[in-house]
C-alpha positions as CSV (number, residue, x, y, z in Angstrom):
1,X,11.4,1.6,-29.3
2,X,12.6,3.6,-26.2
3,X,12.8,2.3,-22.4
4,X,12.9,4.2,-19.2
5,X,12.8,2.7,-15.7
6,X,12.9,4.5,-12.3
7,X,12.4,3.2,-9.0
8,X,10.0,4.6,-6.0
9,X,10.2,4.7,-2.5
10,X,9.0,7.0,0.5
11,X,9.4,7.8,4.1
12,X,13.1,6.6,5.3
13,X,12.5,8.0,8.7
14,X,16.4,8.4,9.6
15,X,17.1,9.3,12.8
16,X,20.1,9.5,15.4
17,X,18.2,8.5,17.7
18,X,16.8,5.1,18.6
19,X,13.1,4.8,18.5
20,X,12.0,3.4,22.6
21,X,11.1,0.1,21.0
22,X,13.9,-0.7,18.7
23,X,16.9,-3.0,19.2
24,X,20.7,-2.0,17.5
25,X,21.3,0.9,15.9
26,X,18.2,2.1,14.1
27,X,20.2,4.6,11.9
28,X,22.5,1.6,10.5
29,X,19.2,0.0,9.7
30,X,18.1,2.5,7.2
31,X,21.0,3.2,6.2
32,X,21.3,-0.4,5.2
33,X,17.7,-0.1,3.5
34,X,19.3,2.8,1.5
35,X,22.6,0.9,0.4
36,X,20.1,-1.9,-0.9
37,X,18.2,0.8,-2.8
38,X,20.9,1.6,-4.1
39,X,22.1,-1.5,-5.2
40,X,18.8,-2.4,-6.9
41,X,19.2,0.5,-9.1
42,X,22.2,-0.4,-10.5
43,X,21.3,-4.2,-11.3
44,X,18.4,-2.6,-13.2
45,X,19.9,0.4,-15.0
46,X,17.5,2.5,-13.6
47,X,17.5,6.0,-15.5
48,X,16.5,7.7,-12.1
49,X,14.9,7.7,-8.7
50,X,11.7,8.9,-6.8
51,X,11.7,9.7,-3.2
52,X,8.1,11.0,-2.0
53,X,8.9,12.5,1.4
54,X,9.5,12.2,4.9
55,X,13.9,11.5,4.4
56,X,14.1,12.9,8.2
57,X,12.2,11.6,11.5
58,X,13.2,14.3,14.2
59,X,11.6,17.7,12.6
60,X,13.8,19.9,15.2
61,X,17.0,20.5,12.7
62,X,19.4,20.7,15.5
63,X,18.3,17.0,16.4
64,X,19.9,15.3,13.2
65,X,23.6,15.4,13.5
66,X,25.8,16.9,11.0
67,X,27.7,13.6,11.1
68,X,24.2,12.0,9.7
69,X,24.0,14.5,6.5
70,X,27.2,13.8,5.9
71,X,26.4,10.2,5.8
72,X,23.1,10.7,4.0
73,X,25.1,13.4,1.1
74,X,27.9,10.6,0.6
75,X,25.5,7.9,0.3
76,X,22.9,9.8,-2.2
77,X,25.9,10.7,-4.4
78,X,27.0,7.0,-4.9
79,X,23.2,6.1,-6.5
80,X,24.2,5.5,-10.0
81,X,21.3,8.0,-11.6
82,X,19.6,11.2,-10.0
83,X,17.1,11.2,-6.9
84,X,14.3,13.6,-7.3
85,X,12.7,14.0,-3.9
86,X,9.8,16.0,-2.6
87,X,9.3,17.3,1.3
88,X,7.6,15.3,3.5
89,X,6.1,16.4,6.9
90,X,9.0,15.8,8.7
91,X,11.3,17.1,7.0
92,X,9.7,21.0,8.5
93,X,9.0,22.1,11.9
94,X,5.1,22.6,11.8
95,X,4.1,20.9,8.8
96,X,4.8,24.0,7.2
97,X,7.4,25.3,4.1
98,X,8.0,28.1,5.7
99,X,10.2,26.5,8.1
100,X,11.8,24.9,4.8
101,X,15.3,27.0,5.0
102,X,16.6,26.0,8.3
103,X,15.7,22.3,7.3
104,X,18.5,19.4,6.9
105,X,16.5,18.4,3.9
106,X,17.5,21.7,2.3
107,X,21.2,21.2,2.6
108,X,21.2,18.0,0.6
109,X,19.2,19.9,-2.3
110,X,22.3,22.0,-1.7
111,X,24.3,19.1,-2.2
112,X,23.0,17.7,-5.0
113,X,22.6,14.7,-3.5
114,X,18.9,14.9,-4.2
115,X,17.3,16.8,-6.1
116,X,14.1,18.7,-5.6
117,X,11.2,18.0,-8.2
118,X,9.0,21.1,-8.4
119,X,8.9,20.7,-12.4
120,X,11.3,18.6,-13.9
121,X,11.5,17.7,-17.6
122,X,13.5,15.3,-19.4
123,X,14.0,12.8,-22.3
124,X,15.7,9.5,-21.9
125,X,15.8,6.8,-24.3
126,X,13.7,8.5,-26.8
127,X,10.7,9.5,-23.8
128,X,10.0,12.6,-22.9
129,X,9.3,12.7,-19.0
130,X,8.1,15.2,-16.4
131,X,8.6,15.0,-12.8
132,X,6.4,17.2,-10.6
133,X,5.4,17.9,-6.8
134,X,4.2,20.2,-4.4
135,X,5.9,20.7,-0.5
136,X,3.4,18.8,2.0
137,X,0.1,20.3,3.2
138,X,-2.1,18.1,5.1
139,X,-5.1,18.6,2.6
140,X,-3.9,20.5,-0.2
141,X,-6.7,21.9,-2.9
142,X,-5.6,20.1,-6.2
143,X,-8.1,22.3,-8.1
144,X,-5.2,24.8,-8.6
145,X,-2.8,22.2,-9.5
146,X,-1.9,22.5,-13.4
147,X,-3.4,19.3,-15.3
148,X,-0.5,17.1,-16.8
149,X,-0.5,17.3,-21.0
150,X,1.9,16.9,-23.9
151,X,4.6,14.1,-22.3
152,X,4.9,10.7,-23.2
153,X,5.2,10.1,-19.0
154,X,4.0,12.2,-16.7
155,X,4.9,11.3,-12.7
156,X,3.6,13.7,-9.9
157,X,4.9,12.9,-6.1
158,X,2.4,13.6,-3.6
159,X,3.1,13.4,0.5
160,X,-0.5,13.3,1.5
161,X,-3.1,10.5,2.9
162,X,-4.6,8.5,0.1
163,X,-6.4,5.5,-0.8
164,X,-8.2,3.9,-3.2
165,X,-11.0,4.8,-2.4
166,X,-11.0,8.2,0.4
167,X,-12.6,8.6,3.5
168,X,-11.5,9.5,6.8
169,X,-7.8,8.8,8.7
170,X,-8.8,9.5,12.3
171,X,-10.1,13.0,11.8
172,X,-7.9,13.4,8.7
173,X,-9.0,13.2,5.4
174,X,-7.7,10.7,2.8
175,X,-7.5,11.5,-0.9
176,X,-9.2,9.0,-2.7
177,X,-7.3,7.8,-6.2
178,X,-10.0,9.2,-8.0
179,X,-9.8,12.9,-7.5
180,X,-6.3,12.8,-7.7
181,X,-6.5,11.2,-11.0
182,X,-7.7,14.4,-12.3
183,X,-4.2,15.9,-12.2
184,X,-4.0,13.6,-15.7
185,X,-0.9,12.5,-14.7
186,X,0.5,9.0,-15.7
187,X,2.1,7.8,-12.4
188,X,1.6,9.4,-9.4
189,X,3.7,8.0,-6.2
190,X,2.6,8.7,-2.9
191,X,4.2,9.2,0.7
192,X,2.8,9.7,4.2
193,X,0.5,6.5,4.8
194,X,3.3,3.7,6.2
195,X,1.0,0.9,5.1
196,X,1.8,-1.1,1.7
197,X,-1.7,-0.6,-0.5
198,X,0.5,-2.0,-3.6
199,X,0.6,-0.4,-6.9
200,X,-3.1,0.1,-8.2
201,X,-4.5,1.4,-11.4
202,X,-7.0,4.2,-12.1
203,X,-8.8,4.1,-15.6
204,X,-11.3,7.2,-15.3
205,X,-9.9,9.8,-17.9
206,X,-9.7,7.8,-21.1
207,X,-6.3,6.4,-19.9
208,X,-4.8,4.0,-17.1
209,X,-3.3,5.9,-14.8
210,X,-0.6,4.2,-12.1
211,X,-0.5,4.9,-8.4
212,X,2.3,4.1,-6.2
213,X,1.7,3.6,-2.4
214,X,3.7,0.6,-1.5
215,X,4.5,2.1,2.2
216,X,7.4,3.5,4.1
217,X,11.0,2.4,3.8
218,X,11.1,2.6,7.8
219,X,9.4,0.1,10.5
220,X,8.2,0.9,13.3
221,X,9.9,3.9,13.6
222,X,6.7,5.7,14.9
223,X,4.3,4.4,17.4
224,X,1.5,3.5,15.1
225,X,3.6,1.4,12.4
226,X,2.9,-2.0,12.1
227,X,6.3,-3.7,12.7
228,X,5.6,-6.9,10.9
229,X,5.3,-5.1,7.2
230,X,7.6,-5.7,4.9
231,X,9.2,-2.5,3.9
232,X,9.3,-2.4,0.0
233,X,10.6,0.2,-3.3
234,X,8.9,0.2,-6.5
235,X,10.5,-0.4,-9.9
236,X,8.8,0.8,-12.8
237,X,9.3,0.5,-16.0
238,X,8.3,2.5,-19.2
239,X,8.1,1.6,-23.1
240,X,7.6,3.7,-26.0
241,X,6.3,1.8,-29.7
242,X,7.4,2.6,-32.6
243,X,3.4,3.9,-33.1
244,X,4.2,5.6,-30.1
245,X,2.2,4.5,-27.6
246,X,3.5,3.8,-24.0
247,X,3.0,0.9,-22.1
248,X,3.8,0.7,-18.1
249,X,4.8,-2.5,-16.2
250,X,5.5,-2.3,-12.4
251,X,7.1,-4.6,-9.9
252,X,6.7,-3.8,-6.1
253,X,10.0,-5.3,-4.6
254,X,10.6,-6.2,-0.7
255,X,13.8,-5.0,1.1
256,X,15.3,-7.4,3.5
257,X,14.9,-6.8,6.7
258,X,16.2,-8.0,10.5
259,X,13.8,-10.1,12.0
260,X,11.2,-9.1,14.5
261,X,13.0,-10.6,17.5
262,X,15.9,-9.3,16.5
263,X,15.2,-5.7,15.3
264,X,12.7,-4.6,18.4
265,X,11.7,-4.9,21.7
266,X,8.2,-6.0,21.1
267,X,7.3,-5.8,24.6
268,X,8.0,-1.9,24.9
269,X,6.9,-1.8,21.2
270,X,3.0,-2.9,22.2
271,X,3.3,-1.0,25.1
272,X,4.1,2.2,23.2
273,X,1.1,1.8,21.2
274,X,-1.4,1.5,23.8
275,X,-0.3,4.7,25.2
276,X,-0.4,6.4,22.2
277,X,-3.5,5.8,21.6
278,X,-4.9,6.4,25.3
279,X,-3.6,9.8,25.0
280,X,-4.9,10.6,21.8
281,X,-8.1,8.9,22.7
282,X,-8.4,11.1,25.7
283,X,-7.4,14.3,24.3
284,X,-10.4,13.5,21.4
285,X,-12.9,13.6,24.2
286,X,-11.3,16.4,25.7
287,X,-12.0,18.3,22.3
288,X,-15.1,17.1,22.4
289,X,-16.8,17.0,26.0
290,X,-15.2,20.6,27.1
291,X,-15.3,22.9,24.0
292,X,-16.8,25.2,26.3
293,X,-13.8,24.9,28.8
294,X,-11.7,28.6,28.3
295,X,-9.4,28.1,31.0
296,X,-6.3,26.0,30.4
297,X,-5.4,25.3,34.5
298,X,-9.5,23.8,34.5
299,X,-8.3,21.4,31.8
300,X,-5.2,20.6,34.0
301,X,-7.3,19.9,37.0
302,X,-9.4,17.9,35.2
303,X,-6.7,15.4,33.8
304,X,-4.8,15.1,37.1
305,X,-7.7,13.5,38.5
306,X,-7.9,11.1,36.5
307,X,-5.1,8.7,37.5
308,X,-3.6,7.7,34.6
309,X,-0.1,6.2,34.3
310,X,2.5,9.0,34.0
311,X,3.8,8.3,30.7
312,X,0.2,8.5,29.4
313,X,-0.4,11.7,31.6
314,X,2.7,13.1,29.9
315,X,1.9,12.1,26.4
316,X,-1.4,13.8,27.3
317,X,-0.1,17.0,28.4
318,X,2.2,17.0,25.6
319,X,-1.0,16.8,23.4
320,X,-2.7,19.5,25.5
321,X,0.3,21.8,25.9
322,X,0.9,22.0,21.8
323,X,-2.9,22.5,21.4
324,X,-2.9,25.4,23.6
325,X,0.2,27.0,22.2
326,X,-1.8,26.4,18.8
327,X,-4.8,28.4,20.3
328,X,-2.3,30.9,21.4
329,X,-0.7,31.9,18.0
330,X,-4.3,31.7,16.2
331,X,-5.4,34.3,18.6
């Protein structure tokens, strides 16, 4: 009988910088998160790790210090077995790949202090594993993803919005479980959606099949983030029969965490959010109500008539600036 175990988690969101809302140093915090990772792998032997995306907050390289890589490669080098790691949206400028070579993310592949899992195969333990992922693209086309075959535990990592059962994020789509189940692989941990939707099972293709979504390591380190989730990892393990069939048990396990009180300033916190989304709300009907609006200085007119608080109107123009600049390089 073999045994394998790993452990999951996803968007650390480490920054330099402290978010508006947030009390101490926000860097220590996940750093601390991190170290108790860590820690958790070695009580449980792990044989590896799986990090679906998102490592960095600030996509602009030049805003993550070298004295934070540092940190980050000394840290990743004490886990006691490997990390493989996919890309996450902010770990690029633009949500794209491309931008992939001037990325901080890149110099820890460098490092080996993660390790990136395009197509990784391995046997521990007597099971033969493979660990697979794509870079992050907001809706990628999974028919042109090879199907999983021939391992006794498959694991894809995917940084993309998913749920149980699809739909619609705001005007993004989410993946629902069951089309991604058609990749045939065994596990399949995911990234990008903060909340915790727990570890759920798929049974569609003659098998169960395991997906991973147990939310971000981070809290509250973007606008929308619910500060009172618990931030959790996954540990799962693997078990091969003598007959050899494999069996998979899982175990979604909290990180502790400073309190509320003591970790934000929920005043600024609330306040952040309702400017988010008045700005976002705004620029929707802007999209909407004026498609037939050419001329960016008639937009401008329009929103400085509006009266809206300043840091809205400049969350707002923020919005409207990048759009236009996204017009620009289209055209």
């Amino acid at each position: 009988m073999g045994n394998l175990k790993f452990i999951t988690f996803t968007d650390v969101h480490v920054s330099p910088v402290n978010p508006a809302s947030r009390k101490g140093s926000y860097e220590q915090d996940i750093i601390n998160k991190l170290e108790q990772i860590k820690a958790l792998g070695i009580e449980e032997k792990v044989d590896f790790f799986i990090f679906a995306g998102d490592l960095f907050h600030l996509k602009a390289p030049l805003r993550n210090t070298h004295e934070l890589n540092t940190i980050l490669i000394n840290l990743f080098k004490t886990f006691p077995a490997p990390i493989y790691a996919t890309e996450g949206n902010h770990d690029l400028r633009n949500d794209s790949y491309d931008t992939f070579s001037e990325q901080p993310m890149k110099v820890l592949y460098s490092s080996d202090a993660l390790i990136q899992a395009r197509d990784i195969r391995g046997n521990k333990n007597g099971i033969s594993f493979r660990v697979r992922s794509i870079p992050f693209q907001e809706e990628p086309d999974l028919s042109l993803i090879e199907r999983a075959k021939g391992d006794d535990l498959s694991i894809f990592i995917l940084h993309l919005y998913a749920t149980y059962d699809g739909g619609m994020f705001f005007k993004t789509r989410l993946f629902s479980y069951h089309e991604i189940a058609a990749l045939m692989d065994d596990v399949f941990v995911l990234g990008h959606y903060h909340l915790d939707q727990g570890i759920q099972t798929v049974s569609d293709f003659g098998k169960d099949q395991y997906f991973v979504n147990v939310g971000a390591v981070s809290r509250g380190s973007l606008n929308e983030d619910d500060v009172k989730r618990q931030p959790k990892v996954a540990l799962i393990s693997v078990t091969k029969e003598e007959d050899g069939k494999v069996s998979i048990e899982h175990n979604a396990i909290p990180l502790k965490v400073k309190s509320i009180a003591e970790a934000f300033d929920v005043v600024v916190h609330e306040r952040e959010k309702k400017e988010q989304k008045e700005a976002e709300e705004f620029v929707s009907k802007l999209k909407t109500e004026m498609v037939d609006v050419e001329k960016e200085d008639r937009i401008a007119d329009e929103v400085s008539q509006l009266g809206l608080e300043k840091k809205v109107l400049d969350k707002v123009n923020y919005f409207l600036n990048e759009a236009h600049l996204q017009r620009k390089l289209i055209e």
